[in-house]
Jmol script that loads the backbone (N, CA, C; Angstrom):
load data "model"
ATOM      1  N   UNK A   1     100.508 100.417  99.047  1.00  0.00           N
ATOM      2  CA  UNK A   1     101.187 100.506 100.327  1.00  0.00           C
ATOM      3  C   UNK A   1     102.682 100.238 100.151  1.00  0.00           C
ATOM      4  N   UNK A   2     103.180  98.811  99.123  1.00  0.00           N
ATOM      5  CA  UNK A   2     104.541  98.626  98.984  1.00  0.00           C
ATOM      6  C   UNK A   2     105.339 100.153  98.272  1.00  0.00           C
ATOM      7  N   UNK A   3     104.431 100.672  97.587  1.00  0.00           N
ATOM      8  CA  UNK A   3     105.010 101.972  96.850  1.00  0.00           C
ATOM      9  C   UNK A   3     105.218 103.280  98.412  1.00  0.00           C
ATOM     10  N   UNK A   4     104.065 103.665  99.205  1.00  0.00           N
ATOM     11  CA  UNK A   4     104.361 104.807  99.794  1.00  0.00           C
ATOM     12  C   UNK A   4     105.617 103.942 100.597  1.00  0.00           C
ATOM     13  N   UNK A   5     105.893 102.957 101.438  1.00  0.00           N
ATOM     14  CA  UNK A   5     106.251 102.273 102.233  1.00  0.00           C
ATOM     15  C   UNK A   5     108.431 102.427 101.663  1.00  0.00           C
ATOM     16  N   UNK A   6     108.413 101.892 100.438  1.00  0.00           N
ATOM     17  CA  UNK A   6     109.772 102.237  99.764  1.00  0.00           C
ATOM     18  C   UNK A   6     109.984 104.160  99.274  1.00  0.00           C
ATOM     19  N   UNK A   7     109.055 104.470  98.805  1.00  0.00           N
ATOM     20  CA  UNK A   7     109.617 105.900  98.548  1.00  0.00           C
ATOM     21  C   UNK A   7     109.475 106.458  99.520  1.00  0.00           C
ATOM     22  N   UNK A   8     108.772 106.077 101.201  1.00  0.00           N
ATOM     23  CA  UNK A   8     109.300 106.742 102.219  1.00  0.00           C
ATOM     24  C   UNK A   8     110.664 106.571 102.242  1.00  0.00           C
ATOM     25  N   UNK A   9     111.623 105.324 102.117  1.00  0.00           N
ATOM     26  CA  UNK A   9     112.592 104.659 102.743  1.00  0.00           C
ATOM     27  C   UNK A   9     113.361 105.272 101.691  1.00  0.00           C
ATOM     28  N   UNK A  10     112.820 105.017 100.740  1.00  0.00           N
ATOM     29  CA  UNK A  10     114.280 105.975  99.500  1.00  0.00           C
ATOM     30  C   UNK A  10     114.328 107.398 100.032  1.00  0.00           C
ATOM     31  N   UNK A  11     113.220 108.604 100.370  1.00  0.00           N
ATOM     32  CA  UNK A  11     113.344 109.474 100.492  1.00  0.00           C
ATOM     33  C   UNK A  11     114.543 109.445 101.795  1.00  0.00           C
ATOM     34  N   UNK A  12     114.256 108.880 102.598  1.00  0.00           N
ATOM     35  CA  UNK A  12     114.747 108.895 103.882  1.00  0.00           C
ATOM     36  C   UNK A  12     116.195 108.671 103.627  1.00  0.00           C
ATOM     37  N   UNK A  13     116.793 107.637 102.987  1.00  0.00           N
ATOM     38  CA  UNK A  13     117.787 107.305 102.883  1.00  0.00           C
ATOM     39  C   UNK A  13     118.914 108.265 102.086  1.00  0.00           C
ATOM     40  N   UNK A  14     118.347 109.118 101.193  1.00  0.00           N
ATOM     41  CA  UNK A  14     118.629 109.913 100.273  1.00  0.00           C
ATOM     42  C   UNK A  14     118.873 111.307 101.297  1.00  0.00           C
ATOM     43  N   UNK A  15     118.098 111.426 101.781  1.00  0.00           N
ATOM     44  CA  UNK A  15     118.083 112.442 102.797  1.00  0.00           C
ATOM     45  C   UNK A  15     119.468 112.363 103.741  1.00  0.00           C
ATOM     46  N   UNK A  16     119.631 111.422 104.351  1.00  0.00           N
ATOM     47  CA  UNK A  16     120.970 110.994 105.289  1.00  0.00           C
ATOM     48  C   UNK A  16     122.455 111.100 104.396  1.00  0.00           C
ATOM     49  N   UNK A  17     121.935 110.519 103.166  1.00  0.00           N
ATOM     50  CA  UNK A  17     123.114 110.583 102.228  1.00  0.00           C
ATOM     51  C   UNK A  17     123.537 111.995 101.853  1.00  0.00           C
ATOM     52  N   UNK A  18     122.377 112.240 101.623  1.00  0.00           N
ATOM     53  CA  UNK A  18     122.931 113.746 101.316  1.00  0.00           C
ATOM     54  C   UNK A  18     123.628 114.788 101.955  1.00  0.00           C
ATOM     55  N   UNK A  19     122.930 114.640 103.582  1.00  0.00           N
ATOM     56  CA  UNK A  19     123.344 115.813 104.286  1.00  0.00           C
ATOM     57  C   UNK A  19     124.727 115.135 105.150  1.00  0.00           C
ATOM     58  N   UNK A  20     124.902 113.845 105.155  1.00  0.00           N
ATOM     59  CA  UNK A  20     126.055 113.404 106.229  1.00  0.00           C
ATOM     60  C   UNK A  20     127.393 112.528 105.354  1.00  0.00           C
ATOM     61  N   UNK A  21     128.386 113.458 105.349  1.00  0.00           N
ATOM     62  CA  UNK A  21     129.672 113.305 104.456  1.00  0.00           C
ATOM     63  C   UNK A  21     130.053 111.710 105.414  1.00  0.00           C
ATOM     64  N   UNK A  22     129.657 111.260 106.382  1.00  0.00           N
ATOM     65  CA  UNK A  22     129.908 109.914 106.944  1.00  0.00           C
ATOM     66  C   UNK A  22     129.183 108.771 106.079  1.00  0.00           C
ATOM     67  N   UNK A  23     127.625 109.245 105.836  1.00  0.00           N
ATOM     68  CA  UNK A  23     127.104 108.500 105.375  1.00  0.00           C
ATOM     69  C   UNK A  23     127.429 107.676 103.943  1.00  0.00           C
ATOM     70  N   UNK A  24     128.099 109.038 103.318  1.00  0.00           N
ATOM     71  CA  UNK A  24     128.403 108.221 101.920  1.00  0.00           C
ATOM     72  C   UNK A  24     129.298 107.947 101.850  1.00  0.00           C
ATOM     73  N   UNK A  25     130.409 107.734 102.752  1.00  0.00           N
ATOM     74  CA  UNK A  25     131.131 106.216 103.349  1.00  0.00           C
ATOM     75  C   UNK A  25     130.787 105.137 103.591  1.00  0.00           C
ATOM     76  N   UNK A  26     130.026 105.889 104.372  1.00  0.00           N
ATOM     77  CA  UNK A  26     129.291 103.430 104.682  1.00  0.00           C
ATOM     78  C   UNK A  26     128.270 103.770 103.882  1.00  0.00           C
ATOM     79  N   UNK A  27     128.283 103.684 102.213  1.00  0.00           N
ATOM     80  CA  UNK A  27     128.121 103.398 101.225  1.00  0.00           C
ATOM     81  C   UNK A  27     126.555 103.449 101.407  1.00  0.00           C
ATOM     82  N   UNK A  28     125.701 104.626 101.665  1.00  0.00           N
ATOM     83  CA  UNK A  28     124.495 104.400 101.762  1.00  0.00           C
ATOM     84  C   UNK A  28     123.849 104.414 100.448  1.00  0.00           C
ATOM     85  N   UNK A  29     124.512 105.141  99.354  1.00  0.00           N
ATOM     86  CA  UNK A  29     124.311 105.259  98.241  1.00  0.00           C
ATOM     87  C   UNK A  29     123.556 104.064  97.451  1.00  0.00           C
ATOM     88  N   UNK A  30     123.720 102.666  98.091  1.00  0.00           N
ATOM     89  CA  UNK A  30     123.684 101.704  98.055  1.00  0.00           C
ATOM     90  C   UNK A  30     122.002 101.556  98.182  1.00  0.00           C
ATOM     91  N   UNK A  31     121.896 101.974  99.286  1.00  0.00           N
ATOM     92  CA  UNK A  31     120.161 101.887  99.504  1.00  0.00           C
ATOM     93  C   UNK A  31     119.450 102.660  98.952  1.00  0.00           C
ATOM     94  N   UNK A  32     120.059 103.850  98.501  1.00  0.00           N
ATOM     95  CA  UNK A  32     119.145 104.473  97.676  1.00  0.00           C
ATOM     96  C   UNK A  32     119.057 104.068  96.422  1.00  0.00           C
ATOM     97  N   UNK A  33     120.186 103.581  96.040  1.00  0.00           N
ATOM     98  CA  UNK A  33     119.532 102.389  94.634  1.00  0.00           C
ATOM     99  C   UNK A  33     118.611 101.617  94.512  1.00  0.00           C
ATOM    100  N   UNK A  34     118.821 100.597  95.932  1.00  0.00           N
ATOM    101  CA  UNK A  34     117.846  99.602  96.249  1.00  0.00           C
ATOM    102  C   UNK A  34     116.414 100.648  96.073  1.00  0.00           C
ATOM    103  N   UNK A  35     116.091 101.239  97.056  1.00  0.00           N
ATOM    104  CA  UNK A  35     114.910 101.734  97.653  1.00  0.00           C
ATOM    105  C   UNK A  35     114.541 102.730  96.170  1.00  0.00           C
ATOM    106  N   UNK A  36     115.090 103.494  95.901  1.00  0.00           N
ATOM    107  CA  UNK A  36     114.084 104.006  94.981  1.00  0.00           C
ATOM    108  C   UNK A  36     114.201 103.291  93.051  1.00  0.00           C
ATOM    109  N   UNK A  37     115.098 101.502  93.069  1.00  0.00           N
ATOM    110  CA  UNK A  37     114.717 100.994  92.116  1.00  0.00           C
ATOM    111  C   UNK A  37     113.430 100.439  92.736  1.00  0.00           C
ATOM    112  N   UNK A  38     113.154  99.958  93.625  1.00  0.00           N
ATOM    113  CA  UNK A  38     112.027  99.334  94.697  1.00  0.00           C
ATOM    114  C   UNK A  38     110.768 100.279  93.923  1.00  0.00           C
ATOM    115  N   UNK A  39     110.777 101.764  94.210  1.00  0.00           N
ATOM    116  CA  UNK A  39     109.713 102.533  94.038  1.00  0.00           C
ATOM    117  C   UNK A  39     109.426 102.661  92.810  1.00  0.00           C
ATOM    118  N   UNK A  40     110.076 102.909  92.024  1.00  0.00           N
ATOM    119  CA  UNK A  40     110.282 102.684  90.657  1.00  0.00           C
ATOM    120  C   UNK A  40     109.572 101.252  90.117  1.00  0.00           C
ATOM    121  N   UNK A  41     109.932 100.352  90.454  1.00  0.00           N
ATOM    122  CA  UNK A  41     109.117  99.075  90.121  1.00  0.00           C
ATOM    123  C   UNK A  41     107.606  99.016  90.230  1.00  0.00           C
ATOM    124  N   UNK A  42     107.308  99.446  91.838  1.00  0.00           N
ATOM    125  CA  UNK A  42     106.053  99.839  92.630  1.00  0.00           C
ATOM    126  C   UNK A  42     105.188 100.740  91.661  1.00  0.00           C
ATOM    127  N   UNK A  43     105.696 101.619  91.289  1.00  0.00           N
ATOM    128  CA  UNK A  43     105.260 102.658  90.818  1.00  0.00           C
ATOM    129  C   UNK A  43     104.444 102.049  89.339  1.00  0.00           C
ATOM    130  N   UNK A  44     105.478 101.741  88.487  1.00  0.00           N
ATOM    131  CA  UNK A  44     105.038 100.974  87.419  1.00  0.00           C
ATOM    132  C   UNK A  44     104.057  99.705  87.391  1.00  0.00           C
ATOM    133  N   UNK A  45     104.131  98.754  88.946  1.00  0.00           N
ATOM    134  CA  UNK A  45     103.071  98.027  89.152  1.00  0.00           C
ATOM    135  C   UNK A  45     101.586  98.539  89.008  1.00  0.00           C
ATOM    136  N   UNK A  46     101.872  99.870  90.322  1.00  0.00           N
ATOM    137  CA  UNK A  46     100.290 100.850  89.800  1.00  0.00           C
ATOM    138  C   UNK A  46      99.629 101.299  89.249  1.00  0.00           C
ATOM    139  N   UNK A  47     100.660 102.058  87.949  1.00  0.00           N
ATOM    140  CA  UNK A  47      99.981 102.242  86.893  1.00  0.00           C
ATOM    141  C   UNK A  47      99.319 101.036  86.414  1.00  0.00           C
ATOM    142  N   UNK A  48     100.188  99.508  86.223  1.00  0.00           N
ATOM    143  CA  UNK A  48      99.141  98.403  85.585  1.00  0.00           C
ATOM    144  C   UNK A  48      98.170  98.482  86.368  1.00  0.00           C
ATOM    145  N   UNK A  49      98.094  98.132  87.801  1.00  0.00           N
ATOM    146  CA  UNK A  49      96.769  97.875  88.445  1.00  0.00           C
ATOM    147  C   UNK A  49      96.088  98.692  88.568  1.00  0.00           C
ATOM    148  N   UNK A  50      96.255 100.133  88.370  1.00  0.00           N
ATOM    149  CA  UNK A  50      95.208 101.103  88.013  1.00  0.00           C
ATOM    150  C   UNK A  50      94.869 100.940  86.846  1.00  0.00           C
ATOM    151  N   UNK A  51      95.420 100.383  85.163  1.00  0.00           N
ATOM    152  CA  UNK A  51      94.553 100.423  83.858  1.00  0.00           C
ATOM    153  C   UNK A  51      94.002  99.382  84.139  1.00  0.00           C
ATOM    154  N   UNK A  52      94.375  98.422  85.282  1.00  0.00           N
ATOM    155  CA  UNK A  52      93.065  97.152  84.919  1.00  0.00           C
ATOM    156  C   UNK A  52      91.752  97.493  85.870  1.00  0.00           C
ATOM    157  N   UNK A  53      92.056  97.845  87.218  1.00  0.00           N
ATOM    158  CA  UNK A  53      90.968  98.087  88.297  1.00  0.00           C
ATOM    159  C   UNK A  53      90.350  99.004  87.807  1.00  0.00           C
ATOM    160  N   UNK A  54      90.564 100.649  87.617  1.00  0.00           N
ATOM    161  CA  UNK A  54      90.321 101.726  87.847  1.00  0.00           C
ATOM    162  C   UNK A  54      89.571 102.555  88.866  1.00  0.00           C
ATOM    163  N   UNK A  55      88.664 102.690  88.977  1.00  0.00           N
ATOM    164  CA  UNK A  55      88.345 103.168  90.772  1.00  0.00           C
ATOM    165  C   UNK A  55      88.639 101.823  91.798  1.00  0.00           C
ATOM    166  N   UNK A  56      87.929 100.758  91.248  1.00  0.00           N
ATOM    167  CA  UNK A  56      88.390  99.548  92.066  1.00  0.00           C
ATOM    168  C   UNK A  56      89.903  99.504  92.920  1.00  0.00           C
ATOM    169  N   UNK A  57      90.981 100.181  92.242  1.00  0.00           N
ATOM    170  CA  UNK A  57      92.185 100.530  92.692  1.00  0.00           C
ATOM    171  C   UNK A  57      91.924 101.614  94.032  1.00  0.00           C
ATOM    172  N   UNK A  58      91.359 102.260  94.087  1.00  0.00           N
ATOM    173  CA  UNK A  58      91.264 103.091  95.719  1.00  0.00           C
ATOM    174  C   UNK A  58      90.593 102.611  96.293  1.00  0.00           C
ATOM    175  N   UNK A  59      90.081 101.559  96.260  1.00  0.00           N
ATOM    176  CA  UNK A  59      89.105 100.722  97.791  1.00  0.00           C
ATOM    177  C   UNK A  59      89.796  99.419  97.614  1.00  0.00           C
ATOM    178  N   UNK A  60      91.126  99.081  97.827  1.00  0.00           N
ATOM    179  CA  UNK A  60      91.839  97.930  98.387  1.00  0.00           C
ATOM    180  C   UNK A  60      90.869  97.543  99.692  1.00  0.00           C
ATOM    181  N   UNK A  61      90.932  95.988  99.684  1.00  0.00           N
ATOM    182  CA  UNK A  61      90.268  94.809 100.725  1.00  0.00           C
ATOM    183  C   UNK A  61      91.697  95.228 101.954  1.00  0.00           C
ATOM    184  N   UNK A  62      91.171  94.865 103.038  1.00  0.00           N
ATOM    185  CA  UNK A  62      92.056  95.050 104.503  1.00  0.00           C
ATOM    186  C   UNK A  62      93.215  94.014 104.210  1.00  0.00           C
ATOM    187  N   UNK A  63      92.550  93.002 103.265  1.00  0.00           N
ATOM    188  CA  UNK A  63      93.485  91.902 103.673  1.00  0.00           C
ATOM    189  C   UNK A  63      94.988  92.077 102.682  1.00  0.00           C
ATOM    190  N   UNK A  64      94.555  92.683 101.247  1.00  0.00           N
ATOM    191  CA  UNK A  64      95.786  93.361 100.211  1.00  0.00           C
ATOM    192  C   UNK A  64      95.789  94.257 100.780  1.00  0.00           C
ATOM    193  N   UNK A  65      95.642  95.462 101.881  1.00  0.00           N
ATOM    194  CA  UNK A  65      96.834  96.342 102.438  1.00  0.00           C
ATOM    195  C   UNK A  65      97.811  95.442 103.202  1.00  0.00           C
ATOM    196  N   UNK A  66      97.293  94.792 104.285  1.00  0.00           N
ATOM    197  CA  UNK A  66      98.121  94.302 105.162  1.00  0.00           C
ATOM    198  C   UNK A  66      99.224  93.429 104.050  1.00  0.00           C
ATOM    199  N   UNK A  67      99.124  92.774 103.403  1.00  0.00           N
ATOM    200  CA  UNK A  67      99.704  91.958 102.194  1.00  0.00           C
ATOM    201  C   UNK A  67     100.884  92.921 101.762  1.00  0.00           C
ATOM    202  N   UNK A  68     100.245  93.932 101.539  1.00  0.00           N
ATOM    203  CA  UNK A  68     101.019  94.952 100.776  1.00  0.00           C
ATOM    204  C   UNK A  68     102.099  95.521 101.922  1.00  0.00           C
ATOM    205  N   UNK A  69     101.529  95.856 102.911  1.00  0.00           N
ATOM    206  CA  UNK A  69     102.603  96.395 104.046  1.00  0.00           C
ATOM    207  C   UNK A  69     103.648  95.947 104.592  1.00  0.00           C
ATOM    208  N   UNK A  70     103.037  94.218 104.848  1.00  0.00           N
ATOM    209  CA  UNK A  70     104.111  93.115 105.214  1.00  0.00           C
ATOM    210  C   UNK A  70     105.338  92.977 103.990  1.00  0.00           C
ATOM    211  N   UNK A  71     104.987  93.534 102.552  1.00  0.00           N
ATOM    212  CA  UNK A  71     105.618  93.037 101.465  1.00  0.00           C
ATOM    213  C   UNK A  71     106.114  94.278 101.305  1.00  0.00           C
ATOM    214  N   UNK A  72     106.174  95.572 101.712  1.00  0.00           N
ATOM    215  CA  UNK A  72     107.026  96.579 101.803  1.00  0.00           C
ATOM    216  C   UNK A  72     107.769  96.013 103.019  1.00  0.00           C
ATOM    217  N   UNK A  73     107.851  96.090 103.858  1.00  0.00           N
ATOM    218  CA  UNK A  73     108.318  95.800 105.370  1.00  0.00           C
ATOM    219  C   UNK A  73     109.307  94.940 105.017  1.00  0.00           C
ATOM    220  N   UNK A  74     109.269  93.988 104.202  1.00  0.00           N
ATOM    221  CA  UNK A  74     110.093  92.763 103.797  1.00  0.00           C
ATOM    222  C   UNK A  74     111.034  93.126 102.838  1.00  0.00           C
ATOM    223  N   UNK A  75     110.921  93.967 102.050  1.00  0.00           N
ATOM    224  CA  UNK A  75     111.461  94.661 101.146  1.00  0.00           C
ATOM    225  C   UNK A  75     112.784  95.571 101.949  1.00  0.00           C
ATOM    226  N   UNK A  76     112.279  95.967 102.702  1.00  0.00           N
ATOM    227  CA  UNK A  76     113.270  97.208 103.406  1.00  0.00           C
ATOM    228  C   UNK A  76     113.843  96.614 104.368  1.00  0.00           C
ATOM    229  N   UNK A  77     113.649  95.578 104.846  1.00  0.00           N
ATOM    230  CA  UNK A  77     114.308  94.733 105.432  1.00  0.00           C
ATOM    231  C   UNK A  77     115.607  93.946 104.830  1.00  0.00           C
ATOM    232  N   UNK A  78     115.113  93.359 103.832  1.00  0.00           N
ATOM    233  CA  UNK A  78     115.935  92.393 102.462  1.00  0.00           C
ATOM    234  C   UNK A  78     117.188  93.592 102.466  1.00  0.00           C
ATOM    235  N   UNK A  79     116.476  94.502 101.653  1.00  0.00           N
ATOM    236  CA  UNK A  79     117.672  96.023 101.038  1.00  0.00           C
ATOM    237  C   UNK A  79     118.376  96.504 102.535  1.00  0.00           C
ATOM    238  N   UNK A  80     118.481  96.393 103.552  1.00  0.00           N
ATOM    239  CA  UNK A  80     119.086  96.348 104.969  1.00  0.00           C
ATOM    240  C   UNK A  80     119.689  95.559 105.333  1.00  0.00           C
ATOM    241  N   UNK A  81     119.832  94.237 104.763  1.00  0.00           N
ATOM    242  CA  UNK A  81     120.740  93.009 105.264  1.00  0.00           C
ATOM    243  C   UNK A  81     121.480  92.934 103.575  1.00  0.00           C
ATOM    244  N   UNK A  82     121.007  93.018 102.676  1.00  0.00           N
ATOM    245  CA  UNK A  82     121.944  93.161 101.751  1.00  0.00           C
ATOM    246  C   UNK A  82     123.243  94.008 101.941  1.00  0.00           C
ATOM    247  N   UNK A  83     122.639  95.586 102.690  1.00  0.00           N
ATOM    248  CA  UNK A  83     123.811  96.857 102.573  1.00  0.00           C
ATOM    249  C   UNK A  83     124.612  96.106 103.175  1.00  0.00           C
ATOM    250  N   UNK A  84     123.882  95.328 104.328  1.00  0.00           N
ATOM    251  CA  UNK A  84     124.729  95.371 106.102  1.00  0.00           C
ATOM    252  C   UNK A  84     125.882  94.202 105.436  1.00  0.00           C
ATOM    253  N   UNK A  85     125.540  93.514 104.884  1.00  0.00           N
ATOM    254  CA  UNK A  85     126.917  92.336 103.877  1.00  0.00           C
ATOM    255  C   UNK A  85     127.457  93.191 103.231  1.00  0.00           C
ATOM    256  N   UNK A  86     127.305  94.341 101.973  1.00  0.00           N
ATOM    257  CA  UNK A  86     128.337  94.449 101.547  1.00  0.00           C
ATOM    258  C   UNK A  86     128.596  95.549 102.076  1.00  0.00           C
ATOM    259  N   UNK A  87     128.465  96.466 103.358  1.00  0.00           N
ATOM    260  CA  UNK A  87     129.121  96.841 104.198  1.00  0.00           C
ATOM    261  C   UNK A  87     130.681  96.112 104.788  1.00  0.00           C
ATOM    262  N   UNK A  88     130.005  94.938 105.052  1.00  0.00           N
ATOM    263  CA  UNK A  88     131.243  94.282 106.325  1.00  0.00           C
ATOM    264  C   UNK A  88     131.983  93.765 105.090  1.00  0.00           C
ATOM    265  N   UNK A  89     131.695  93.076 103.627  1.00  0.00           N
ATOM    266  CA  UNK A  89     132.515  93.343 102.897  1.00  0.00           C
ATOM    267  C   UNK A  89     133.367  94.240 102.526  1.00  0.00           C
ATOM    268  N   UNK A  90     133.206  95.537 102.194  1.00  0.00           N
ATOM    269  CA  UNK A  90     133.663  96.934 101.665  1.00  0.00           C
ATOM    270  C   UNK A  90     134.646  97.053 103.048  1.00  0.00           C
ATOM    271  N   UNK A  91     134.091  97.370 104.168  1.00  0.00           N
ATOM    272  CA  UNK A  91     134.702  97.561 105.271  1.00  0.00           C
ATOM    273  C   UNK A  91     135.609  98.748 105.065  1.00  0.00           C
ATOM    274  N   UNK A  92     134.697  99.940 104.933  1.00  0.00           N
ATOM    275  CA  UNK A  92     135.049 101.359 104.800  1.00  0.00           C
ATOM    276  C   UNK A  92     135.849 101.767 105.880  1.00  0.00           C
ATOM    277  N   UNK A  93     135.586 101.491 106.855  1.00  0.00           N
ATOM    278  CA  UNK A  93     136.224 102.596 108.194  1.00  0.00           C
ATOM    279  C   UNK A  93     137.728 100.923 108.759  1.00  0.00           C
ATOM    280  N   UNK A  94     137.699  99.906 108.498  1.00  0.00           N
ATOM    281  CA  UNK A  94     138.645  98.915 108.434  1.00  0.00           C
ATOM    282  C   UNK A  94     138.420  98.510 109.820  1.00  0.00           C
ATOM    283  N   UNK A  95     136.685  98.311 110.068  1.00  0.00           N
ATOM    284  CA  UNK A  95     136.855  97.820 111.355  1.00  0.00           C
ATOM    285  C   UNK A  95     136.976  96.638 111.430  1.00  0.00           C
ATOM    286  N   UNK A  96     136.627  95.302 110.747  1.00  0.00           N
ATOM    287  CA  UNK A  96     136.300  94.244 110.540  1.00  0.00           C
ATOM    288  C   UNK A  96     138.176  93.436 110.083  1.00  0.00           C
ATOM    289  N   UNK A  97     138.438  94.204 109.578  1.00  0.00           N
ATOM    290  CA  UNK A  97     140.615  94.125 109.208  1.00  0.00           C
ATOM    291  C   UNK A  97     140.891  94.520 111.282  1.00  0.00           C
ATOM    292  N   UNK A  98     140.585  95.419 111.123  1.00  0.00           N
ATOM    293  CA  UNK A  98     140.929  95.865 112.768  1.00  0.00           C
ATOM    294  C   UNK A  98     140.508  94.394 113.819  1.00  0.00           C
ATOM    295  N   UNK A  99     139.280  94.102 113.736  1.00  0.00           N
ATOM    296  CA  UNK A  99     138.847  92.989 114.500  1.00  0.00           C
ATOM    297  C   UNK A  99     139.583  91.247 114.317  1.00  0.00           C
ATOM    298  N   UNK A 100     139.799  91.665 113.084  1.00  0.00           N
ATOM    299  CA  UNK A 100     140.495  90.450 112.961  1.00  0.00           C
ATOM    300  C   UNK A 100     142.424  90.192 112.902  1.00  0.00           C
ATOM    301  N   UNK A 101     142.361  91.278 113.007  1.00  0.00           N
ATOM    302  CA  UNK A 101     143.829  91.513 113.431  1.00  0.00           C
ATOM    303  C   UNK A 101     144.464  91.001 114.932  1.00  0.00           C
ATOM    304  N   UNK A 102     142.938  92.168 115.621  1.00  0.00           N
ATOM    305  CA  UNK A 102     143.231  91.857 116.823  1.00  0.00           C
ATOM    306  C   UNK A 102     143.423  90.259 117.769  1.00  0.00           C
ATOM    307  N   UNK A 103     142.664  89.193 116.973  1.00  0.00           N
ATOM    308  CA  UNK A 103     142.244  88.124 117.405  1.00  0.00           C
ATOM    309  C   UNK A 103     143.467  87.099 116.861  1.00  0.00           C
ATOM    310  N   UNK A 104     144.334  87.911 115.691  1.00  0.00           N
ATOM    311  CA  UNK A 104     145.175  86.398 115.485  1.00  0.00           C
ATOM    312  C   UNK A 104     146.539  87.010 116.080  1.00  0.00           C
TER     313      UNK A 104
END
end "model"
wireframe off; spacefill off
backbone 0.3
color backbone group
């Protein structure tokens, strides 16, 4: 589940990057590192837990999906508050220079 759950989110993210010349300004490029090193990891987890389970690996218990979903969910969350910092760091479009200009 943590694997479909990130290579949705990499696909997705990759997708926005690609088609919107805005996007790879506010540095989305960023999440697609995150998200498809994420899948990449995932991916390589499965193969282990498929040479140890082997069919046992396609009848996951209710309780390791939900495990697994909450632990994607958390994942794409984490890689979303990471961008969103070094967003307001980077501060591509100078709104955050702009905001604080305005105030002193």
């Amino acid at each position: 589940m943590t694997l479909l759950i990130t290579l949705f989110a990499a696909v997705i993210a990759t997708l926005i990057w690609y088609s919107n010349e805005k996007a790879r300004n506010m540095k989305i490029n960023i999440l697609c590192y995150m998200f498809w090193g994420a899948s990449l990891m995932w991916f390589v987890d499965a193969l282990f837990e498929y040479a140890e389970l082997r069919a046992e690996y396609f009848t996951p218990a209710v309780e390791d999906v939900l495990n697994d979903l909450f632990l994607g969910l958390a994942v794409i969350a984490l890689a979303l508050i990471v961008w969103l910092i070094i967003l307001l760091v980077k501060d591509p479009n100078h709104v955050v220079r702009k905001a604080l200009k305005r105030e002193a």
